[in-house]
Structure formats: structure tokens, C-alpha cells
C-alpha positions in Angstrom: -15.2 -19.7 47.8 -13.8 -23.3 46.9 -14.7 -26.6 49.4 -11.0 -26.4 49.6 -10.3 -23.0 50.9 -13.0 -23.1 53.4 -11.5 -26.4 54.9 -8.3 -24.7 55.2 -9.9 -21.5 56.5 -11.4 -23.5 59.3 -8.3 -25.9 59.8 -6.4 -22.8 60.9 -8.8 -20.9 62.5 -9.0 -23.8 64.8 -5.2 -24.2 65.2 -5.5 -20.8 66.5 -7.8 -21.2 68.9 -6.3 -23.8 70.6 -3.8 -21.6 70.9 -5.5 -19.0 72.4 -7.4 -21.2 74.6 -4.6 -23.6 76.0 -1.8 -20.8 75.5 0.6 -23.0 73.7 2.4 -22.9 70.1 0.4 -24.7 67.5 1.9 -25.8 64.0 0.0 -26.2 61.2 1.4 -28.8 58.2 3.6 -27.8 55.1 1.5 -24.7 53.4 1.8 -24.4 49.1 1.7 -20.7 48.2 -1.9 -20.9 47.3 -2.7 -21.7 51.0 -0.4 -19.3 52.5 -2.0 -16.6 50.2 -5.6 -18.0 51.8 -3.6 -17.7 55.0 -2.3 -14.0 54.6 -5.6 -12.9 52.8 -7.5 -13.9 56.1 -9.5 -11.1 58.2 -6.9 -10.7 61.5 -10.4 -11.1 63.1 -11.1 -14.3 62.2 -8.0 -15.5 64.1 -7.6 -15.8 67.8 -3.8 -14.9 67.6 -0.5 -13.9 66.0 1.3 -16.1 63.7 4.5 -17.0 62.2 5.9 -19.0 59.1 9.1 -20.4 58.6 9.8 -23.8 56.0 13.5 -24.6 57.4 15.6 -21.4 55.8 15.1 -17.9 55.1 13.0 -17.6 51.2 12.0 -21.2 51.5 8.1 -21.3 49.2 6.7 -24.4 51.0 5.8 -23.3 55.3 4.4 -24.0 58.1 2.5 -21.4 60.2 3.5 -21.1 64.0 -0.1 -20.3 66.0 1.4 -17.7 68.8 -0.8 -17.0 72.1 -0.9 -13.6 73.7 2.2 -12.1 74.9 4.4 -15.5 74.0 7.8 -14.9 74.3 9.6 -18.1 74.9 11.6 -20.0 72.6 9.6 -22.5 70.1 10.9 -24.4 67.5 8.9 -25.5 64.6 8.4 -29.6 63.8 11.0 -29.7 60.9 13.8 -31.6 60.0 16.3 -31.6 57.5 17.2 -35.1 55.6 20.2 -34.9 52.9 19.7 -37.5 50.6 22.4 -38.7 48.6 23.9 -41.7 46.5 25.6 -44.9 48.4 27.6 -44.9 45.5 28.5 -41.4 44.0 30.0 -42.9 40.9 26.9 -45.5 39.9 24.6 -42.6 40.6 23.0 -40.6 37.8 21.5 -37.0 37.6 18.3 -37.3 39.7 15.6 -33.9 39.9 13.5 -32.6 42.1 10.5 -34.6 40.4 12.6 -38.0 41.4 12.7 -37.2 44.8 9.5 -36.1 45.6 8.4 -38.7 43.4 10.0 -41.1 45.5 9.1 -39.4 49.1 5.0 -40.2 48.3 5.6 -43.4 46.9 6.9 -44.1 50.6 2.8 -43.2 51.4 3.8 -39.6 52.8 1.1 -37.0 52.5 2.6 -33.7 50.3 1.7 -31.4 53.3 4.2 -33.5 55.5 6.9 -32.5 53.2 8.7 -29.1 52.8 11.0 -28.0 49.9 13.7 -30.1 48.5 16.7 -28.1 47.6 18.5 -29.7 44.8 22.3 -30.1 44.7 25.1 -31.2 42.4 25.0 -35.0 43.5 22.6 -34.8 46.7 19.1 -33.0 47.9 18.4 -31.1 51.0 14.5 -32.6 52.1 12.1 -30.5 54.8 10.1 -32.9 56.4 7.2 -33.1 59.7 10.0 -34.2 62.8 7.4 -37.1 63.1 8.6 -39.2 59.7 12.4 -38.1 59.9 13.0 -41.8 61.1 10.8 -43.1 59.1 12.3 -41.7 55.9 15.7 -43.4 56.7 14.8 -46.4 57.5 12.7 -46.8 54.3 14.0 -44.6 51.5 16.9 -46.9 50.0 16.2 -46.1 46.0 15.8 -42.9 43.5 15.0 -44.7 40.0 18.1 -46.8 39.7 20.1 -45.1 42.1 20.7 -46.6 45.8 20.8 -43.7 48.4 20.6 -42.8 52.1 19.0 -40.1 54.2 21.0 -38.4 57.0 19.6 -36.2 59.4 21.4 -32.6 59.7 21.5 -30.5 62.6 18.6 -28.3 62.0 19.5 -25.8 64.5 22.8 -25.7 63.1 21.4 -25.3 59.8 21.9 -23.0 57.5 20.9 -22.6 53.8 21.8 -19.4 51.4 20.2 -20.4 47.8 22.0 -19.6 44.9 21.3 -16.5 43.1 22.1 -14.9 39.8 22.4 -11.0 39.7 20.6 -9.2 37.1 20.6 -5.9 35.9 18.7 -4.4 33.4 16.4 -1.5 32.5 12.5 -1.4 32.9 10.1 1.2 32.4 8.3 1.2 35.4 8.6 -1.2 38.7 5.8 -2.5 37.7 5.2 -6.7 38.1 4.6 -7.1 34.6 7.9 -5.4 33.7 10.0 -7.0 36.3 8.6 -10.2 35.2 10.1 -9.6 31.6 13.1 -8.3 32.6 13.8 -11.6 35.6 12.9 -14.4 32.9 13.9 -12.8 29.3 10.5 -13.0 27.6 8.0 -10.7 26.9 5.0 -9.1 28.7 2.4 -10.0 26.7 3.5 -13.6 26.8 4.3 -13.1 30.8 0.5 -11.9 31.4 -1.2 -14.8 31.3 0.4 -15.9 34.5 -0.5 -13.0 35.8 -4.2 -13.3 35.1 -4.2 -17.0 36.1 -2.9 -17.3 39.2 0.1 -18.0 39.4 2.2 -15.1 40.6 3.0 -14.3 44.3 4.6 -11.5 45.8 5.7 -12.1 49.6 3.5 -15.2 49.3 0.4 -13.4 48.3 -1.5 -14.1 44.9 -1.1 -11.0 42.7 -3.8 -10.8 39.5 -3.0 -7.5 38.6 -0.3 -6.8 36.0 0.2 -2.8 37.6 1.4 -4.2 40.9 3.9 -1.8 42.0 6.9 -4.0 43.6 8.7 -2.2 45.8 12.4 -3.1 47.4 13.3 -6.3 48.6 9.8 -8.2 47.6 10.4 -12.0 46.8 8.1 -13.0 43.4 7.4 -16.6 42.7 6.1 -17.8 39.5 5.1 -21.3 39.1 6.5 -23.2 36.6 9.1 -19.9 36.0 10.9 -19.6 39.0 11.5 -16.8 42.3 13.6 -13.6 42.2 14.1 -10.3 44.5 13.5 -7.3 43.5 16.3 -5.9 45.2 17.2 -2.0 44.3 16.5 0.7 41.5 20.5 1.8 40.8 19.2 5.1 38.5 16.8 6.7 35.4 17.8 6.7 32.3 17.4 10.3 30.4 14.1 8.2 28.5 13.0 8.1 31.7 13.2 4.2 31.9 14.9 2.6 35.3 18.0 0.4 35.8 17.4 -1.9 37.8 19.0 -4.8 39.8 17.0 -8.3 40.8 18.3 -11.5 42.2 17.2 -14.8 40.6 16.9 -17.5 42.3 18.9 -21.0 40.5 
């Protein structure tokens, strides 16, 4: 096990614990999907209590984990906020991605586990942040590359985010990952495997390495570098005994 791993291991164990101990909600920092797969992968019995996550909207990838004592059932609300950043002058602006503004969040010295996913529009971006630098973000993000801007704070509560999808339907031979992989991004398995094999496919947030996976209805699969879709129903067999199928791609 990594230096890495174990550090997070015992970062969250400890969360937990405090939980436990001083019966309170404890929030742990923006989690990647490699740490949320450390998270899920866990023994239950290494952890002092129940947990939640939740990154700001329902499918989000980056999130934090909500620590939950015995028997907890009042309200809590996780540490997040929601920024839109956009242009002071729409027409002067130009075409910015997600690499600008992240890019441009750490150059303000903000640690990447303080920041959430940013949701890319047509002329704006939707940023998760730690409640704790919403302010600060405001006051001292004023430029994307050449392009003046200004961060609003949105009512998070009030906040509500459906991402966009494109509906796909095609046939597969089995419901196998390696096959809905192909189908979801056009391409081959044999050229799909590899990220498969190295890490980089997660089902419901867990790390998948094995190509026979059997995805079943509703599961969310994350690719890095590819993309996310839903596997989302199997609509009938063909008489070659192949399956149509419908998934939801994220865009």
C-alpha cells in the first residue's frame, strides 16, 4: 500500500472518530475518485461510523465525505459553496475551459482538495469550493488568461444542477464494462482495455480492473481522460442473442 493511501486511510479513520467520540458531523476535504475508491474499499470495521458523500449536485465525481455518529438524525449541511464565474464583459471574453479555471483557482494558492468540480458553461463556470475561501475567491479572482471576470456566490440550498446528457442506444453483446465502454465512446475494446487494466475506470466511484465487470442498471462509469455515462436500461435481445441497450453520456 502507497505512503499516500495510508495517510488518507488514517486521515479518515480519524475524522470518524471524532465523530464517534464527540457525536458531531465531521467533513473531510474534496475526495478525487481514486480516494473515494480508497474510501469505499475500506473494512466498515476500521471506521467508527456511517458516512455520506455529496460534491454540490447529484453525479458530481469530486466529494466530500460527511462522518455521521450513531443514531444522527438532524439536519447537516456539508461546507460547500457554489461560485459562478463569469466574464465582466461578455463580448471581450473568449472561450475559456475547464483547465483555465482551475488553472486559475491554484494560482490564487488554493490547495486542489479545497476545490470541487467546475461545471463548464456556454460563457460562464459553476466552481464547488470549501465555505471557508468563498470570500476569498471573490475578492481575488479578477482574471481567466485575458479575460476579466467575477465570482458570485449562488444559493446553494437553492441549488440545483441536472448535467447535460446524450442518449445512446446501441447493441452490445453482453453488459459487460468492456462492452459498454465501446459502445459509450465509439472505439473499440481492445483499444478501451488498457484503461481498464490501468486504473482508470470507476463504477459508482470504485476502481474496476477487470474487463468482465458485469454493470448492472443505473451504475455511473467514469473514465479519466474519456468521460462518465449511465448505464441506464437493457430495452431487448436481438435473435443473435446480442442486447440493445440504452446509456446516458454525460457532455
Amino acid at each position: 500500500m502507497q505512503k499516500e493511501e495510508l495517510m488518507l486511510q488514517k486521515k479518515l479513520i480519524e475524522l470518524s472518530r471524532l465523530s464517534y467520540q464527540r457525536g458531531i458531523v465531521t467533513y473531510s476535504d474534496f475526495l478525487n475518485l481514486n480516494e473515494l475508491n480508497i474510501l469505499h474499499t475500506m473494512p466498515k470495521t476500521e471506521l467508527y461510523t456511517t458516512y455520506k458523500v455529496f460534491g454540490g449536485y447529484d453525479f458530481s465525481e469530486r466529494q466530500m465525505v460527511a462522518f455521521l455518529p450513531d443514531a444522527f438524525c438532524y439536519e447537516y449541511f456539508y461546507p460547500i459553496s457554489v461560485l459562478k464565474i463569469r466574464p465582466l464583459q461578455k463580448k471581450f471574453s473568449e472561450a475559456l475551459s475547464h483547465r483555465d479555471y482551475l488553472g486559475a483557482v491554484l494560482n490564487l494558492g488554493i490547495e486542489r482538495s479545497k476545490i470541487g468540480d467546475i461545471l463548464v458553461q456556454e460563457d460562464s463556470a459553476i466552481l464547488f469550493v470549501h465555505q471557508s475561501l468563498e470570500q476569498f475567491i471573490q475578492d481575488e479572482l479578477k482574471r481567466i488568461r485575458h479575460t476579466s471576470v467575477m465570482a458570485e456566490p449562488e444559493n446553494f440550498e437553492k441549488f440545483s444542477y441536472t448535467p447535460q446528457i446524450e442518449e445512446k442506444k446501441g447493441t452490445v453483446s453482453s453488459l459487460r464494462l468492456d462492452s459498454l465502454l465501446a459502445l459509450a465512446f465509439s472505439s473499440s475494446r481492445t483499444k478501451l482495455v488498457p484503461y481498464i487494466e490501468n486504473g482508470k475506470v470507476f463504477v459508482n466511484g470504485k476502481l474496476i480492473t477487470s474487463n468482465g465487470y458485469q454493470i448492472k442498471q443505473d451504475d455511473i462509469i467514469s473514465v479519466r481522460g474519456l468521460g462518465r455515462f449511465q448505464y441506464k436500461e437493457m430495452l431487448s435481445q436481438t435473435k443473435r442473442g446480442r442486447y440493445l441497450v440504452t446509456i446516458h453520456l454525460y457532455i
